[in-house]
N, C-alpha and C positions, 0 to 999 in steps of 0.2 A: 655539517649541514644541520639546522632546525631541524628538532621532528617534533611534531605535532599528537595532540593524543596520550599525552603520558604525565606523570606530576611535573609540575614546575614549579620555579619558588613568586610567580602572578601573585600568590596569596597572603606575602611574608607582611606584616604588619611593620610599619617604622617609626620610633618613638614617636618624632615630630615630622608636623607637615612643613617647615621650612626653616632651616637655621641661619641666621642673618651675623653677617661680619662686617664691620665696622669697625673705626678708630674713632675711638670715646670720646678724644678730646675735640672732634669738631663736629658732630652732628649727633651724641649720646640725646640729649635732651631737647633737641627740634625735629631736623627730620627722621631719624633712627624712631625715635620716641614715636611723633606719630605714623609711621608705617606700621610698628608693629602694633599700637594700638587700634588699628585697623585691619592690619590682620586678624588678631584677639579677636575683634567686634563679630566677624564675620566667622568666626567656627574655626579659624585654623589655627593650628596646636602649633606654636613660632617657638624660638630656643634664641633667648641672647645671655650674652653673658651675667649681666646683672641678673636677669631674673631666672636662668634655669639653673644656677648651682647655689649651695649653702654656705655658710661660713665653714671654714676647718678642711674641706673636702681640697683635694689635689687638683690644682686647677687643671693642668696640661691634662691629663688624664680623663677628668671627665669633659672636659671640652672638645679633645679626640672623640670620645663615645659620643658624645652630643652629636658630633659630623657625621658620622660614620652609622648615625638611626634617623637620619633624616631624607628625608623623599626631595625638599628642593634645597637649592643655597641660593641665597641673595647675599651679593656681594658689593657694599658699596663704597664705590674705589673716590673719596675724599682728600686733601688736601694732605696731609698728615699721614696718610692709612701706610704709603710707604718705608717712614720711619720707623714703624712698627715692624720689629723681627716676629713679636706673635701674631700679627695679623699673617703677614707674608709667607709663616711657617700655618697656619689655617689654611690658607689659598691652595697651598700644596695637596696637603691634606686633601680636600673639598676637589681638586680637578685627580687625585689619584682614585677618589670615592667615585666621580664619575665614571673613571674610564673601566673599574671593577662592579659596575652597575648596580652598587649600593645606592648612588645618588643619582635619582632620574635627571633632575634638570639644573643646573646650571644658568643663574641670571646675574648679567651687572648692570649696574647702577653708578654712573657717570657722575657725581653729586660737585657739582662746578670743577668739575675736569673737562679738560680735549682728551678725548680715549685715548689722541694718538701720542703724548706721555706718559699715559698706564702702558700702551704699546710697544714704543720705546725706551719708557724712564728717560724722556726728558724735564726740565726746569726743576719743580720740586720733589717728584722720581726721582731724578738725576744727582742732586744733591743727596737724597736719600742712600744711593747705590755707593756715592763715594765715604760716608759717613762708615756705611755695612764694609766696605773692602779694608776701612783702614781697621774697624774693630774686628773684623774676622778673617783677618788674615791664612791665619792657619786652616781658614774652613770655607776658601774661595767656592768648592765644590759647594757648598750649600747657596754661598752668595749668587752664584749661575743659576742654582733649581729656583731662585727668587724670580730673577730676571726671565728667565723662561716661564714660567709659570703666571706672571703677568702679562706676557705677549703674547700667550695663549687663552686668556682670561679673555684679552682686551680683544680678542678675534672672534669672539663669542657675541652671539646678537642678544642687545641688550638696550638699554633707554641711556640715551642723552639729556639731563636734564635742562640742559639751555637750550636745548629744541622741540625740546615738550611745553606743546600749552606756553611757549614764550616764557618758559621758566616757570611756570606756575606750578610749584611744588603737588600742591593737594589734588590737581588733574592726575599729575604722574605717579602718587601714590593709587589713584583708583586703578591708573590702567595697569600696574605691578600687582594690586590684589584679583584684580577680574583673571588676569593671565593665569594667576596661582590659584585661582578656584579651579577652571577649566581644567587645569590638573590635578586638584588632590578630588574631586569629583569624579572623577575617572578610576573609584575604586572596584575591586571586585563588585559584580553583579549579585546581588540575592539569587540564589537559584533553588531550592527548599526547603523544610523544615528537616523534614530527613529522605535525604536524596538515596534512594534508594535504587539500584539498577542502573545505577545514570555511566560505570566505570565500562561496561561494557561496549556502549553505544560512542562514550571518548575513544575509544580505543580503536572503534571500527571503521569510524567516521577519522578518526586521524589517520588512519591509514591509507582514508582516500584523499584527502589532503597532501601529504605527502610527497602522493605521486608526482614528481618533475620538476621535485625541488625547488630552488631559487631562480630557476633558469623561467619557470611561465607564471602565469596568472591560472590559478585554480577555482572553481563556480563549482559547489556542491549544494545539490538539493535534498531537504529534509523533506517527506510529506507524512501522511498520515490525518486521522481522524481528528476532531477536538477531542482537546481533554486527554490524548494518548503522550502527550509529554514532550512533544516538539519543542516547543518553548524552552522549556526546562532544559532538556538537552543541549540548546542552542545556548543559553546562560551559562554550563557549566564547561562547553566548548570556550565559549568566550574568554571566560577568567581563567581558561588551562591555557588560551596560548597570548594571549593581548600583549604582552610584554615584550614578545618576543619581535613586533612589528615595530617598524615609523609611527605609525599612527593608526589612531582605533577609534571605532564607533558600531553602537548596538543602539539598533533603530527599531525601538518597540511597536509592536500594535500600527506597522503600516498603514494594513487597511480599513483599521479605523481613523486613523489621523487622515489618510488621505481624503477622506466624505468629507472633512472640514475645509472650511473656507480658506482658500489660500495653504490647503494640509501640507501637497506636497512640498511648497516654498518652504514650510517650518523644519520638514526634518530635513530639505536641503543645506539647511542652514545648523541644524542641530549636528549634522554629518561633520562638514568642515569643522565646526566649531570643535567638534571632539576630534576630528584627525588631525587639524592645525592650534589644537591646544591656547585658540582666542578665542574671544567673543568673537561671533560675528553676526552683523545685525545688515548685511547690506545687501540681502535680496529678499529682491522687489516682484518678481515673478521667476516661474519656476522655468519659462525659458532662461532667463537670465543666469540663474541658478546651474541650469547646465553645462551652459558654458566654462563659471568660474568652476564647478567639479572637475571638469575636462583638464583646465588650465593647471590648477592649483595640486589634484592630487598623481598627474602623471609621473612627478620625482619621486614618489615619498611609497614605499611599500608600508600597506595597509591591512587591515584585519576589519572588513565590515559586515556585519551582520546585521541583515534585513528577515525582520519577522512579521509573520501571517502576512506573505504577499497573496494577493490575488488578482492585481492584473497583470498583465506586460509591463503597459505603462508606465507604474510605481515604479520597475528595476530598470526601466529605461531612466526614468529621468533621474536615476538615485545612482545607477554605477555604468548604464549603458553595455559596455560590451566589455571583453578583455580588453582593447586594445589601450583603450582610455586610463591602465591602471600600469602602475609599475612592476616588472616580473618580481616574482614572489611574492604577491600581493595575494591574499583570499577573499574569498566572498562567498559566506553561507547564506541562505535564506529559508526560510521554515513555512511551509504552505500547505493546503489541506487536497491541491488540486494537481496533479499529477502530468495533465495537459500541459499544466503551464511552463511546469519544467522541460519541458518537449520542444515546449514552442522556443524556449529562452537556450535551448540546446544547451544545457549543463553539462559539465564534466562529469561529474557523478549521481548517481539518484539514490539516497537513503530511508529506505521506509521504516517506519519504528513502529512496532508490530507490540499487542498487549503483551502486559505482564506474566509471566507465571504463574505456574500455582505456588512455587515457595515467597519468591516476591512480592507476590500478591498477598502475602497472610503478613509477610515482616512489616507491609508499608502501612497495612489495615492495622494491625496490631500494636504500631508507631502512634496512630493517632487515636485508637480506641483505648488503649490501654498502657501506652507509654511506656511499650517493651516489645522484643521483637518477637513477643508470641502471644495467644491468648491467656485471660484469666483461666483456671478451672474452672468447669463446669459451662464455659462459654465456648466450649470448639467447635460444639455444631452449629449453634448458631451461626458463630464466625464462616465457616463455612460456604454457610447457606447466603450469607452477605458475599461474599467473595466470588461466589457463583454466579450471584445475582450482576456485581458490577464487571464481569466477565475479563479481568485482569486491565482495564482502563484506572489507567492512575488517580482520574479526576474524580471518579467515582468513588474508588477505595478511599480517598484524601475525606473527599465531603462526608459521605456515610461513615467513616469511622470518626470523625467530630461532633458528630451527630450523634452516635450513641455511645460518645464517650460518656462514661459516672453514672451511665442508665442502670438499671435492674433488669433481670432477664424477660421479664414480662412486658415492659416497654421494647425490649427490643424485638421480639414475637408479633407484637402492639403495630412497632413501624414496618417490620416486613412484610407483614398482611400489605397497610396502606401502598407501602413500593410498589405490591403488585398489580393493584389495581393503578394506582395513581403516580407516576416518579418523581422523583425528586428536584423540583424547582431547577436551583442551581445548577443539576447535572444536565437538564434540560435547555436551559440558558444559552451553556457554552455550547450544545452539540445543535443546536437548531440553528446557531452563524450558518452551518454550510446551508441547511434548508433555506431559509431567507435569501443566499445569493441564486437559488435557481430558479428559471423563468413560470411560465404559468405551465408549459407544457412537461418541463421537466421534473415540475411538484406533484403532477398528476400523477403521473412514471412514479416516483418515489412513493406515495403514495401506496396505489395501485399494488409495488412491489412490498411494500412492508405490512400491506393485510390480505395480500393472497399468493405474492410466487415467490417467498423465500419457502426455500426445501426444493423448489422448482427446476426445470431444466429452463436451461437460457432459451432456447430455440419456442419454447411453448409460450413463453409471455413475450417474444419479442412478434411473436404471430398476434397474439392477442391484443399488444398494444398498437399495432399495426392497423388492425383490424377497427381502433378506436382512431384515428386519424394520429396518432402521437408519437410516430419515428423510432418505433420501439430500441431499435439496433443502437441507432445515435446516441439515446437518451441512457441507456443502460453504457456504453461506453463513458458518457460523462458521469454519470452518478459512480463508476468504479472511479477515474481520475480524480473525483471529491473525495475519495476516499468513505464513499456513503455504503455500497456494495464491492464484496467479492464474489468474483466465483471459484470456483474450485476446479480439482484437474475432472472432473466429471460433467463440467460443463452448468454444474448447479447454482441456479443465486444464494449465497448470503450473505448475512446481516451481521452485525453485532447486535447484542440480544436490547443495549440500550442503546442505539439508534432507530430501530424496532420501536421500544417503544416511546422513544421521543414523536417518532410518525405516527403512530396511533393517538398517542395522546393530543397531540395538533388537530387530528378529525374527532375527538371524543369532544375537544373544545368548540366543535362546531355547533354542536346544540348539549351541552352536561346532562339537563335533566330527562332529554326526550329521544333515544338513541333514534326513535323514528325520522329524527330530524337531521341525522346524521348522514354523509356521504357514503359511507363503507360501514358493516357493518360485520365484526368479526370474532367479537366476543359470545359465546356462544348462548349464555343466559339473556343478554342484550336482544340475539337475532331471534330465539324462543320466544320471548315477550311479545317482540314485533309481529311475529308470523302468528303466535293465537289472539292476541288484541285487535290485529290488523291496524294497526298504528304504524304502519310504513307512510312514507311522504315519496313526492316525487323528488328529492333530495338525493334517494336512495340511490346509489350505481354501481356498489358490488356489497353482496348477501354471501356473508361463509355460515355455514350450519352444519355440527356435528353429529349428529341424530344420535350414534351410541353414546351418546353424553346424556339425551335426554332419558329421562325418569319419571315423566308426569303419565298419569293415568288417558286423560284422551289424547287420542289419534289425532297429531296435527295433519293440515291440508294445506294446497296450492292456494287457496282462495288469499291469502294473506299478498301473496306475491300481487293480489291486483291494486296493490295499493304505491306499486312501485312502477310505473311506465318507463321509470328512464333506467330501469338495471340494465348494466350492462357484463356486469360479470359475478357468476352462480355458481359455488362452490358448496358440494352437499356431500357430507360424508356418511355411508353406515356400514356396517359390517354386512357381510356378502349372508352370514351363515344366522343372523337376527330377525328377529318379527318385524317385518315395515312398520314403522313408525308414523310414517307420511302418506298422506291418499294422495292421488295425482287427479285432478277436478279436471272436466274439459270444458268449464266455463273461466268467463272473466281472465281468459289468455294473454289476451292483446298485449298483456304488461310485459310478454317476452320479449316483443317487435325489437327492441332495443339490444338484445342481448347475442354478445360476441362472444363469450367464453364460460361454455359450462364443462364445469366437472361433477356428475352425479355417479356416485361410486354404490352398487347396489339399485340402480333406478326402479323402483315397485313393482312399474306396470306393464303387462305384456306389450305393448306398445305405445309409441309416442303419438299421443292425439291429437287428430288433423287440426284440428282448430286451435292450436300453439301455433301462436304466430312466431316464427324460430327463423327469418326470411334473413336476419343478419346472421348468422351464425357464421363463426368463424373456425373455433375448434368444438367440437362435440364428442366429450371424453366420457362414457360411460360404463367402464369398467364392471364386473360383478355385478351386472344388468340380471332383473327376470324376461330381458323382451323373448319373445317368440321370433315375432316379426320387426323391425324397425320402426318400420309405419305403414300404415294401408296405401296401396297402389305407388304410385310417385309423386316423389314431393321435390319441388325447386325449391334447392338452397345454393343460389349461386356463387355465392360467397363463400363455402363452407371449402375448409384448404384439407383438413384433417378430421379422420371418425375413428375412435378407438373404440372400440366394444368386450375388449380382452375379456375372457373369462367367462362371458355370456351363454352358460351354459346349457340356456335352453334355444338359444337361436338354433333355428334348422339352415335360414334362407340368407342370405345377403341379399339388402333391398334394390329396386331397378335404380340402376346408376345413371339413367339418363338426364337426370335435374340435378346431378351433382359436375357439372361440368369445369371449374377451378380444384378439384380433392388431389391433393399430393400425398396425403398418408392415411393407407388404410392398413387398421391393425385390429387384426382379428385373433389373438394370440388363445391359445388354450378354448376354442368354443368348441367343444368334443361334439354337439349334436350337429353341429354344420356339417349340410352333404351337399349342397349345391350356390357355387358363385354365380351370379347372372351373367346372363354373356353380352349386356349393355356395359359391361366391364371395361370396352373397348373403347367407351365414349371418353374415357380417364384420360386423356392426352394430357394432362400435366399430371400424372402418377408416379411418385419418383420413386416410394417404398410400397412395398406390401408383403404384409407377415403377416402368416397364413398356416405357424408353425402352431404345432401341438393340436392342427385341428386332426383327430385320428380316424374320424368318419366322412372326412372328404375326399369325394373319389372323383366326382365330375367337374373337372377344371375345364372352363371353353375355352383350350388350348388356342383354336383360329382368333377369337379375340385377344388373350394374353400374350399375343407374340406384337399386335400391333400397337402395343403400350410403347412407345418411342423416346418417354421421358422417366423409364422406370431405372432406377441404377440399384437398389435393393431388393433382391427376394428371398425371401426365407419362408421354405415350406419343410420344414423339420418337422422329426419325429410326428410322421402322418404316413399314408400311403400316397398321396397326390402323386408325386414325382412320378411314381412306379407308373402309373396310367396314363402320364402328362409324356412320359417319354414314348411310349407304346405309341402314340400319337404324331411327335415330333420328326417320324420318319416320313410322316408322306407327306410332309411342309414344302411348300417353296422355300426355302431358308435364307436364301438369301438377303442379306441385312437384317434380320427382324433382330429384336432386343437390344437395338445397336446403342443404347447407352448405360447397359449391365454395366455396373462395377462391383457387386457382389452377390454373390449367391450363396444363402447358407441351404446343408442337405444334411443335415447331421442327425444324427440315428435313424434313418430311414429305411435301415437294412438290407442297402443294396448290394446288388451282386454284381460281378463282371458285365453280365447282358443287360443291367438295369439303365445304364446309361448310352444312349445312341450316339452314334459318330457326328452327328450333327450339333449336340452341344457343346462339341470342343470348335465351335465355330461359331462361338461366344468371344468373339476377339478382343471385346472392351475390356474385359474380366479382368478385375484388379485384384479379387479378393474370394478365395474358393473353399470352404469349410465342407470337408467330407467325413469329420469326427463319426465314431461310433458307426462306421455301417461293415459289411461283409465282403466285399472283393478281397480275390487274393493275388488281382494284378490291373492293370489299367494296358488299356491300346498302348504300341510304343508311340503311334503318335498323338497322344491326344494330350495329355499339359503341354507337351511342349511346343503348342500350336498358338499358348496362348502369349502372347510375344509381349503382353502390357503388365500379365499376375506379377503382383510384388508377396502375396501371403497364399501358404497353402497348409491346410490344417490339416493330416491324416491321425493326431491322435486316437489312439485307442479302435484302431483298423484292425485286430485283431487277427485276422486271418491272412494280413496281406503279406505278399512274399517278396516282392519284388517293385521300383518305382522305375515308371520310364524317364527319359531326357528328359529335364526340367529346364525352361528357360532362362535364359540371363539375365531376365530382368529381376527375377526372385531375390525379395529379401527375410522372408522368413519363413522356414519349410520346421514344421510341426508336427513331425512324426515316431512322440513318445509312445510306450507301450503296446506298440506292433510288434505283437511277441512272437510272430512266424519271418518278420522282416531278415530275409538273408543279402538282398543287392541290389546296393543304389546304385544310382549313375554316378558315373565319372563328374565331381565337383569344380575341375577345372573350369567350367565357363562362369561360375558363379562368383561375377566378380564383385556383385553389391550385397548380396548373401551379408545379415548382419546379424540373424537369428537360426540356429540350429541346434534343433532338441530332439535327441534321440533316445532318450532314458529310457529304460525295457526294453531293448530291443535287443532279446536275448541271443538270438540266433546268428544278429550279425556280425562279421568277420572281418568284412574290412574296407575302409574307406577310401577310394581314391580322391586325389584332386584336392586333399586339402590345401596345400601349398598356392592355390592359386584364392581362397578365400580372405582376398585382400581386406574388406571389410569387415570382417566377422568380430560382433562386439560378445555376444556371448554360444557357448559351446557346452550344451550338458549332454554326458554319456554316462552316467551314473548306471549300473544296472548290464551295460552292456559287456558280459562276462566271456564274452567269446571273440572278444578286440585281444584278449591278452597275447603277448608274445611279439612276433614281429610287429606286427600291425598297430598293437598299441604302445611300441617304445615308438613307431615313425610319429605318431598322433601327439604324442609327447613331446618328442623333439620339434614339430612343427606349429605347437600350442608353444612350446616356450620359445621361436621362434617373434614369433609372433607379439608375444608378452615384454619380449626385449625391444625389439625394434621399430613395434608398432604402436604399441604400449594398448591398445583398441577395447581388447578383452578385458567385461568387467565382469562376467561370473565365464565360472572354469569347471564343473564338474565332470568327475574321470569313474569310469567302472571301478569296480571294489574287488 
């Protein structure tokens, strides 16, 4: 079977592009003569006998090696050519080279013959063969390999010259040299200067090719960013396997040919032409075009490679589907848009992810320095370049040509400028994806490249929401452009120069006057703007770092009125520094606009009524001085989310009665809060509230918090709340209330057995129950196991707890390391989706039942637990390597010591 992905000899050079056989005496000096001189004319390297050997030299010998280095043969079977034992002993030769694929192609040349006496060796064949039997008697077995070898010759497609062009010789020489360009053009692809990285991605990508051998049609997709080496990959793919196919073609720069007039007709035709190894000049439109694709290449297994596709379209009308192709045909294509491979349903998706840091310095150091490391005394530099082009090939490629032969001082010189300004070229190729996305989607892009990389996904897709812009949608396509990731934390980012290809795009929106710009995020920039008051209504999002600032006067809000249309306010300073900023209660209005503020530190004891704040969407103010929020109540209808963590001087949470859409209220660490309002209960779309580390809240208005109907998160940790909230929860009507809890954290709260009432185990949603760090030394028998939906139960570091009742079946992770009094769990048997259990410290405990029925269990730490020895822990042993053999499931395994 072909495998793919590995050296092949695609790349073996062959003396000449075409060796031509003939008999001298009838066409040496007409048509032989002008063929090959028209060969010559046109670039190709031809071998005849007169002109590729010397005097003196051994003719057989090197006229063997002449055959036997050449890529085609033309064979032109003449009147005479049969007399000839050297020609006929050539012929053999030339179809043996074939069939050992020394020699691609194979052509004859009819030159006033009927084929079908090359075919048969009739008339003057014929005489010929009787001529050969009488002189070579003793050597009949050669005189056969003649006669075979011309009836194999003659069964070869080839030109007749007396039905070409009516006999018109010099028509039939063009179309013999057009045919033989189409092939000796068909060389290795260029794919680097120094291809660096490139053996790994052959290797992983031929492995997905592979799969299912000559038996289907395989469709792999390359994606990734510009400039990350897609291309290049697909070129060195190419030349590793092309040979091994029917026929081949690499289809550059689709979708740029395609915006051309009539685009897709040309590489329809540029297709064929390279898989059927002719000119082909005979479509007329790209319907048409489909059709002869259809037709023409359904026999022939192919190797076609489609690069920078970006619509459907293009691969529709270029290869269509599998069915259209011959099994064991391939089709790569190289794209920046991850959708589309989705949509085109690929067999495989291959992403090609930046370089290394070793990679990264051999390729930079390739083109800076023409060696695979730095000069001395240029490492940090290099370095600092390598950092800068974050292992992007195209990057590393342009900047190390860039400062190749420089001095070290030019090169300090351009990385200053990099920083402010990028680099053209690297700019160029990465802003194709920006240019293909719509008005809305540029906004998105945007938006995201000067305020929510570092961000959680959920925060700007609120924000962008909030702006009419389909936050969810648009952030989905910008990851399949390969423009943004995120991370397993749910965080956006960027490559550091995609980043700043988006900024530089909005710095070009006004160069000299950043007031004139749309965003505004550099931090000297937004300083200027805010004490000049040279803001425009241009302005729609303002980032300012305040502990960056160093100037002597106290900047103010006043600056902001020169911004009506801001719509998104990101202010950063340190919680524990001198306010920088005055918060002015004049000349407001400029807020009206504004959906997303993050003010980290906000100065003023409260937010002042005359901030027109009516769109607010998120209001993130972290390491706040406010006292109070705002005076009395304020409508913000629109407001989904208030964080105020850390707001260490809040006593009150404000009236929630004009907050009627808030789904997240986070109040994390406000040690001075002692009372939530009990308009709390107007929150009907409240889905979180964290309410933990507040240690001085005592008065929770329990009657209101039970009627939150869309709450599914609470966490009142490490506080006293709980302790008073429960004291309460007994004389509830209980029924139904909190019916969409899915998790509750209570963690160090220092509870005791009495602390929790028999009515919170009649929390039946409960997905997810954190009781880390508090003091019971047993639980009700019936109270977890009432909760028939828990998948996660946390008891680490329970300290004093002795015993765990019935645990449900629904449970998939029970967490109860370091419960150093733990002597007896339940019977394990019912835990059949159980996939996490960690028991580590649990010194006291003796012994487990029911493992054998934890069918799912992926991992099992007991590390610590030194009183399993003996029985108990060879059974745990044998039913762990149980497990390990048959289930294979367990991926950590830690045992007592």
């Amino acid at each position: 079977m072909t495998t793919y992905g590995r050296a092949s000899s695609s790349s073996r050079p062959w003396k000449y592009d075409v060796f031509l056989s003939f008999c001298g005496q009838d066409n040496r000096k007409d048509f032989t003569d002008f063929l090959f001189n028209e060969l010559v004319r046109d670039g190709i390297h031809t071998f005849r006998d007169s002109e590729g050997l010397t005097k003196g030299e051994n003719i057989p010998s090197e006229l063997m090696e002449a055959i036997e280095g050449s890529r085609i043969a033309i064979i032109i079977f003449s009147k005479n050519y049969a007399f000839s034992s050297w020609c006929l002993t050539e012929l053999v030769r030339i179809l043996q080279c074939k069939k050992d694929g020394r020699i691609e192609k194979v052509m004859p040349v009819f030159y006033k013959m009927d084929p079908s006496d090359v075919r048969y060796q009739h008339n003057t064949y014929g005489e010929a063969f009787k001529r050969h039997e009488k002189c070579f008697k003793k050597e009949m077995g050669r005189v056969k390999m003649w006669r075979t070898a011309l009836t194999e010759a003659a069964n070869l497609s080839g030109w007749d010259q007396r039905n070409v062009a009516d006999g018109h010789e010099a028509e039939l020489i063009k179309k013999i040299v057009d045919e033989v360009l189409t092939i000796v053009n068909q060389m290795c692809l260029y794919v680097a200067e120094h291809p660096i990285g490139l053996k790994s991605h052959i290797e992983h990508i031929g492995r997905l090719l592979n799969d299912g051998g000559l038996d289907v049609v395989r469709i792999i997709g390359i994606y990734g960013s510009g400039g990350i080496g897609k291309t290049t990959i697909a070129k060195a793919l190419f030349n590793d396997m092309f040979k091994n196919f029917e026929g081949s073609s690499f289809l550059a720069n689709v979708r740029e040919v395609s915006c051309q007039r009539n685009g897709v007709a040309l590489l329809q035709q540029q297709l064929l032409s390279d898989v059927l190894k002719r000119k082909f000049e005979d479509i007329n439109n790209e319907d048409q075009g489909i059709i002869i694709i259809k037709e023409r290449l359904y026999c022939k297994r192919v190797l076609i490679v489609l690069d920078d596709v970006n619509k459907m379209e293009q691969f529709c009308k270029l290869v269509a589907r599998h069915g259209w192709l011959c099994p064991g045909s391939r089709i790569i294509l190289t794209t920046r848009d991850e959708h589309l491979l989705n949509m085109l349903e690929v067999d495989e998706k291959y992403i090609v992810k930046t370089m290394n840091q070793y990679e990264s310095l051999q390729l930079f150091s390739r083109h800076a320095f023409q060696q695979n490391h730095p000069l001395e005394g240029y490492e940090k530099l290099s370095n600092e370049v390598i950092q800068y082009a974050g292992g992007l090939p195209l990057a590393l490629k342009v900047l190390g040509s860039l400062l190749c032969k420089r001095i070290q001082v030019e090169w300090e010189n351009e990385l200053k400028k990099l920083r402010k300004i990028p680099n053209d070229q690297i700019l160029e190729k990465l802003e194709i994806s920006y240019n293909a996305l719509d008005d809305f989607d540029r906004t998105i892009f945007l938006d995201i490249t000067c305020f929510f990389i570092g961000k959680y996904k959920d925060i700007a897709i609120t924000a962008l929401d909030a702006c009419g812009l389909s936050g969810e949608a648009g952030i989905k396509l910008l990851t399949e452009r390969s423009l943004i990731t995120i991370d397993q934390y749910n965080i956006l980012c960027m490559h550091d120069l995609i980043r700043d290809m988006g900024r530089e795009i909005v710095r070009k929106q006004s160069p000299r006057k950043p007031g004139g710009r749309s965003r505004l995020w550099d931090n000297d920039n937004a300083i200027d703007v805010l004490m000049n008051l040279t803001g425009t209504d241009a302005v729609e999002g303002f980032q300012l770092n305040l502990w960056e600032y160093r100037g002597e006067n106290r900047l103010t809000t006043v600056g902001f009125s020169k911004m009506p249309n801001l719509r998104l306010l990101d202010v950063d300073h340190k919680e524990w520094d001198t306010p920088k900023i005055a918060v002015e209660s004049s000349h407001q209005e400029c807020f009206k606009n504004l959906v997303w503020v993050r003010w980290k530190a906000f100065p003023s004891e409260y937010i002042p009524n005359d901030f027109d704040i009516g769109n607010l969407v998120i209001l993130d103010m972290p390491y706040s001085k406010l006292k109070e929020v705002w005076k009395g109540t304020k409508y913000l209808t629109k407001l989904k989310e208030l964080n105020l963590s850390y707001s260490t001087h809040l006593t009150h949470t404000p009236d929630f009665s004009g907050l009627p859409n808030l789904e997240k209220l986070i109040l994390i660490g406000c040690k001075s809060l002692v009372e939530v309002h009990e308009s709390i209960d107007r929150l009907k779309k409240l889905v979180r509230l964290d309410l933990s580390s507040c240690r001085r809240l005592k008065n929770l208005p329990i009657r209101s918090i039970i009627k939150l109907a869309s709450l599914e998160t609470l966490n009142i940790s490490y506080g006293q709340a709980f302790k008073h909230l429960s004291k309460q929860m007994g004389n509830l009507n209980s029924s139904n209330f909190l019916c969409s809890l899915k998790e509750v954290l209570l963690e160090g709260c220092n509870l005791t057995d009495d602390d929790i009432p028999d009515e919170f185990w009649m929390l039946y949603s409960l997905v997810s129950l954190n009781l880390k760090w508090n003091s019971f030394e047993s639980l009700p028998p019936s109270s977890i196991g009432q909760l028939s939906k828990l998948e996660t139960l946390d008891m680490t570091h329970c300290e004093r707890l002795k015993s765990l009742p019935i645990l449900p079946s629904s449970l998939r992770s029970l967490y109860a390391s370091n419960c150093y009094e733990l002597e007896r769990l339940p019977n394990f048997s019912n835990l059949k989706h159980l996939i996490m259990l960690h028991l580590s410290w649990c010194e006291k405990l003796i012994e487990i039942e029911g493992l054998e029925g934890l069918i799912s269990v992926e991992s099992i730490k007991l590390d610590k637990c030194t009183k399993l020895k003996g029985f108990a822990g060879k059974r745990i042993l044998q039913v762990c390597f149980f497990f390990l053999l048959s289930l294979s499931k367990i991926r950590v395994l830690l045992f007592y010591e």
